[in-house]
ZAMARGU-4260 file (C-alpha; in steps of 0.2 Angstrom, whole numbers, plus 5000, padded with zeros to 4 digits):
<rodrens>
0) 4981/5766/5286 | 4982/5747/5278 | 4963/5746/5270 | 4955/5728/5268 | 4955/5721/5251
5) 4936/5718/5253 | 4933/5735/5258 | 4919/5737/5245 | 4914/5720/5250 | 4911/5725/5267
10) 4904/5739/5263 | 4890/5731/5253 | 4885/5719/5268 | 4882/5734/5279 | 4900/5734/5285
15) 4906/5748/5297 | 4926/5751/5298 | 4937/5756/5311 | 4957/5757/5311 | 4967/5747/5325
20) 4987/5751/5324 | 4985/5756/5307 | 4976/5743/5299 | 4960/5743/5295 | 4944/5730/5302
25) 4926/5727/5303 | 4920/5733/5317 | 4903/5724/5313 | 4890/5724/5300 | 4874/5733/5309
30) 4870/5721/5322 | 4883/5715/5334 | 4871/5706/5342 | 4866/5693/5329 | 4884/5693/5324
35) 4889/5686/5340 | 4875/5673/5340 | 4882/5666/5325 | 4900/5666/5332 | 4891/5654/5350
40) 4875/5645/5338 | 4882/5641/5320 | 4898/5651/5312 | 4903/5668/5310 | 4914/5672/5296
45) 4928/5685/5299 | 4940/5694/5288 | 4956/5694/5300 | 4966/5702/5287 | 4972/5716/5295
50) 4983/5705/5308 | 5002/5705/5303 | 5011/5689/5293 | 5026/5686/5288 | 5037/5671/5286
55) 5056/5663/5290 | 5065/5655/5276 | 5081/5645/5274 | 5090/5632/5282 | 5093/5642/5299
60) 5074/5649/5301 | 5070/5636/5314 | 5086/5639/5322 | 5084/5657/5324 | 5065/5660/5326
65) 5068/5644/5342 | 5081/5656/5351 | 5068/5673/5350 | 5050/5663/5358 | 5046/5656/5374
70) 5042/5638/5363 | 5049/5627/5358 | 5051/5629/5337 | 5061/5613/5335 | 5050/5601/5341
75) 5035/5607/5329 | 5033/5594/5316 | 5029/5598/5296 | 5010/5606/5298 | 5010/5609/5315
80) 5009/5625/5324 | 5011/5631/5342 | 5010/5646/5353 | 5023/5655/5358 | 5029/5675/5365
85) 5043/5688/5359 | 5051/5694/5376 | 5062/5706/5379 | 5082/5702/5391 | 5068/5704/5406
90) 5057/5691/5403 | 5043/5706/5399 | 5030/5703/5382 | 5036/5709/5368 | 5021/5701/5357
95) 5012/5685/5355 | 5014/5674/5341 | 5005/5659/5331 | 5016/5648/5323 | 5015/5637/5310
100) 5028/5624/5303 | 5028/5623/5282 | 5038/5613/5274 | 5049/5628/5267 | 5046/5641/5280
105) 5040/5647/5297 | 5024/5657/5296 | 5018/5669/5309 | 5002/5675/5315 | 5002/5693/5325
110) 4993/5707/5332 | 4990/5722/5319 | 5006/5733/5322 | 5018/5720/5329 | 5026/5715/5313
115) 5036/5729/5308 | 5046/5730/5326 | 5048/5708/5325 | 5056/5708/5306 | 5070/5722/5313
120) 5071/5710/5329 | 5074/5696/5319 | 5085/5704/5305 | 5095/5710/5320 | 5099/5692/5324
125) 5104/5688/5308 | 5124/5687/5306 | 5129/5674/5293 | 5114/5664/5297 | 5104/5656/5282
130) 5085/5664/5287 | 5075/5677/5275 | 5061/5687/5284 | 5045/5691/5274 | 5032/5701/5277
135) 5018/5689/5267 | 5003/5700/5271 | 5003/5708/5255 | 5002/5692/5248 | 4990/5681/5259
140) 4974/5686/5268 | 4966/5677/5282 | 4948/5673/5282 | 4941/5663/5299 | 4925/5652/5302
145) 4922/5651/5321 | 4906/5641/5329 | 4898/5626/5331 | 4897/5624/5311 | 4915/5630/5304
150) 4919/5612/5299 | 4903/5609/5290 | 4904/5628/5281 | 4923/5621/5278 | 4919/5606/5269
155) 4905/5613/5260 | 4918/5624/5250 | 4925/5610/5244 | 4944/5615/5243 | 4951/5603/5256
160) 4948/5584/5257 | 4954/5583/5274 | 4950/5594/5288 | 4967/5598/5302 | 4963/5583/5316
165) 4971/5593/5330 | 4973/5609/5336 | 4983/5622/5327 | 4987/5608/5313 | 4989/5616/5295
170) 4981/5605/5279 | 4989/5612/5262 | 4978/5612/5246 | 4983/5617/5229 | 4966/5625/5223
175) 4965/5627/5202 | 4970/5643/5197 | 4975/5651/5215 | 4987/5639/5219 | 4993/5637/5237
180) 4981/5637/5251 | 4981/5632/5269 | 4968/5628/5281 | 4973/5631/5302 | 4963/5623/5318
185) 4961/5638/5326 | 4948/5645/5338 | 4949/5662/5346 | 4934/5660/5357 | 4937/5641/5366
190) 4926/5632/5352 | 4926/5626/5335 | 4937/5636/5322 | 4945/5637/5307 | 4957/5649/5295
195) 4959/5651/5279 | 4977/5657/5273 | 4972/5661/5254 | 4981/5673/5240 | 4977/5690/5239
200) 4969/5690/5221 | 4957/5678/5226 | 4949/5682/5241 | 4936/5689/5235 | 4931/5672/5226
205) 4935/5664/5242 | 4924/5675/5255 | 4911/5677/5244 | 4912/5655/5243 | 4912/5656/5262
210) 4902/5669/5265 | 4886/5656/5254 | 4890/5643/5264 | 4890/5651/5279 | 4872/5658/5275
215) 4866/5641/5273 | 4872/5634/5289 | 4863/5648/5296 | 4878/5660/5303 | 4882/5677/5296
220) 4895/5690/5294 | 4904/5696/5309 | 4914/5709/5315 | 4926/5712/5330 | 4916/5717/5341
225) 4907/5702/5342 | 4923/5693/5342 | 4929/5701/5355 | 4914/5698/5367 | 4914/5679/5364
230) 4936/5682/5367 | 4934/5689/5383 | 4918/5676/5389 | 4931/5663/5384 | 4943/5673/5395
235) 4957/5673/5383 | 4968/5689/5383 | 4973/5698/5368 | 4989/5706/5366 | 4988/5724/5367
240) 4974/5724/5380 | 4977/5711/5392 | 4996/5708/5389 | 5009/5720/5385 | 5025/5724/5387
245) 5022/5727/5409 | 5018/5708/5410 | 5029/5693/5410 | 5021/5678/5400 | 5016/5669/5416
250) 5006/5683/5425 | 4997/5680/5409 | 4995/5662/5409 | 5005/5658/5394 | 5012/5646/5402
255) 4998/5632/5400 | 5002/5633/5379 | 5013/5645/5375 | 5029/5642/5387 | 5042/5627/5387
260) 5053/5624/5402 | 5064/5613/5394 | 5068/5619/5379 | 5084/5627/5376 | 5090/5646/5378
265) 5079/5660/5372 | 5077/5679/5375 | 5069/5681/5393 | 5071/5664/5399 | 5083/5666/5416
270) 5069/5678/5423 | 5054/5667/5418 | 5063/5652/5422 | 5068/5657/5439 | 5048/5663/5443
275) 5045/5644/5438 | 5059/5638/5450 | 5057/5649/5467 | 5038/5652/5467 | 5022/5660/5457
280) 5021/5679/5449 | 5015/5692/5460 | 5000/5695/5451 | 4987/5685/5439 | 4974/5686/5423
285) 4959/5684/5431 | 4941/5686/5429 | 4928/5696/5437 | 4911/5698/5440 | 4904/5713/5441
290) 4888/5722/5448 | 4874/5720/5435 | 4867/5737/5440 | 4882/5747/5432 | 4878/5757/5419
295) 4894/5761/5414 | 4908/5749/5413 | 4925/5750/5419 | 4937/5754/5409 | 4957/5747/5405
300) 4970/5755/5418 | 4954/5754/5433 | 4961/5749/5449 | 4957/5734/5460 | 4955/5738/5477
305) 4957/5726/5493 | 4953/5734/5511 | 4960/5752/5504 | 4975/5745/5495 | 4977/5744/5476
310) 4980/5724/5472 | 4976/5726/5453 | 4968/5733/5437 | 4954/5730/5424 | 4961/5726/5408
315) 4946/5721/5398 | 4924/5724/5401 | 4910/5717/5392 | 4891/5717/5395 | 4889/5697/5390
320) 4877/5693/5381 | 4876/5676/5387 | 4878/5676/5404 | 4867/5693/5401 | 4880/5701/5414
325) 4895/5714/5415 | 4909/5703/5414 | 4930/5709/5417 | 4946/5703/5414 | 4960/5711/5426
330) 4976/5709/5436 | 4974/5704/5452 | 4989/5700/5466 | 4989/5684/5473 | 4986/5685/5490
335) 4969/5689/5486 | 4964/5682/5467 | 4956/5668/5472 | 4941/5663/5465 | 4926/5670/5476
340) 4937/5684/5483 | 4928/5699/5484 | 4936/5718/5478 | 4930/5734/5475 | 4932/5743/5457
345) 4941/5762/5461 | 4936/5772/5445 | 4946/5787/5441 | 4931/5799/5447 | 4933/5791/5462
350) 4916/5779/5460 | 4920/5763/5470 | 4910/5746/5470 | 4912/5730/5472 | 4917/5716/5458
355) 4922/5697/5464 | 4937/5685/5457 | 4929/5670/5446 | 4936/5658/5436 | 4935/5658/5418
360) 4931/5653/5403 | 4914/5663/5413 | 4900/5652/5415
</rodrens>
């Protein structure tokens, strides 16, 4: 198990842990609840730390990384970043990947676990090319504001003098004594976000930094479980629970941002091209409302059900604090993922009830 280096910062604030692929997180610091407030109402400031990073370097990095994703590499512009899939020779995930453009390397953003299989991919690849692949998480921690207020929190630290204009643009700033540091536009629940990239040695001085101003614009510490409620309200799957390796990057609906259909040949591409060609996937993310009488929530792998036939399966369930109701993610068919469909919910005890198709981000 990978701890955080702010373990016993964590700790101090009331922190409670948990390990997810071998890497420790915060799971939340006492009171999910207010956490998640903070995340939809101000900012909440998370240590993201225990996701993999790693980057390409040398002069064929763009050329390589661009013939492994399902976007297009060579188009991203210095300090710009995109997102993209790993597949595998049938067009099935692999991973999910954020990717930013340096002016010297290619720098990755992954689900905990996914780094150590997508360095021996990559490494495979290289033959006489001129690519290095890093694993920079050792050396650089991610810290992330998201909320209403991450900008103002941002400026308040006082380390950038301009604040990325776009989404997932990348503003470099040499801060005295740490030396590099970069700042992404990047939300993970459908609103305002922003992560830091800083150097292992000084991220204590940087969260505590954050961590004041975050106080003052009335947000808090939060954990993952709060994240994840406001991730799955925004209806945005995570790889590992609503994608993996069963489902082809459109199923998923990767292809608003994270597919190009013109670009040139990569790993996958004649199966998700030819879906693209001769008609929709077979099945689709979808949301769900469910009964607001359940007291106990679906869980991952429970089938969908239409007139005694199995047409799907939850992936993800949340009680939502906003909507104050038992919200799901799930695969559904297409014949019948329509929004206002109704289906039933087949539990493996055999408990049945009925759920309907919606669209999301849940409102």
């Amino acid at each position: 198990m990978q701890p955080l280096t702010l373990h016993a910062e964590h700790a101090a604030l009331g922190g409670q842990f948990e390990v997810l692929s071998e890497a420790e997180l915060v799971t939340d610091y006492g009171d999910p609840l207010a956490e998640y407030a903070a995340l939809t109402s101000t900012a909440g400031l998370l240590d993201l730390s225990f996701r993999g990073r790693f980057c390409l370097t040398g002069a064929d990095r763009v050329r390589l990384l661009n013939g492994q994703v399902t976007q297009d590499v060579k188009a991203l512009t210095p300090f710009s970043g995109c997102r993209a899939a790993f597949c595998n020779a049938k067009g099935r995930l692999v991973a999910e990947a954020h990717i930013f453009a340096l002016l010297e390397e290619l720098l990755l953003d992954v689900e905990p676990g996914a780094t150590t299989a997508l360095l021996a991919r990559l490494e495979h690849h290289i033959v006489a090319d001129d690519v290095q692949v890093v694993d920079v998480a050792p050396f650089y921690n991610l810290l992330s504001l998201q909320g209403p207020a991450a900008d103002a929190v941002v400026r308040s630290a006082g380390w950038f003098p301009d604040l990325p204009d776009a989404p997932l643009k990348v503003v470099k700033a040499m801060v005295p004594e740490w030396g590099e540091v970069y700042l992404v536009r990047r939300s993970r629940i459908g609103g305002a976000g922003l992560e830091v990239f800083v150097p292992t040695e000084f991220t204590a001085v940087a969260y505590a930094a954050l961590f004041a101003a975050v106080r003052v614009a009335g947000g808090r510490a939060v954990g993952f479980k709060a994240l994840e409620w406001a991730r799955i309200e925004a209806g945005i799957p995570r790889f590992g629970v609503d994608m993996d390796e069963t489902k082809l990057p459109p199923e998923a609906g990767l292809e608003r941002d994270a597919i190009s259909y013109s670009k040139g040949c990569y790993t996958g591409q004649e199966t998700i091209a030819r879906l693209r060609t001769y008609g929709q996937v077979s099945k689709a993310l979808r949301g769900l409302a469910l009964p607001d009488s359940l007291t106990t929530l679906p869980v991952r792998g429970d089938v969908l059900v239409r007139e005694g036939r199995d047409v799907g399966k939850i992936t993800s369930a949340i009680y939502s604090p906003r909507l104050e109701r038992n919200i799901a993610l799930g695969y559904v068919r297409k014949e019948c993922n329509a929004p206002g469909t109704e289906l039933r919910v087949r539990r493996a005890s055999g408990e049945e009830y009925a759920v309907t198709v919606v669209e999301t981000p849940f409102s």
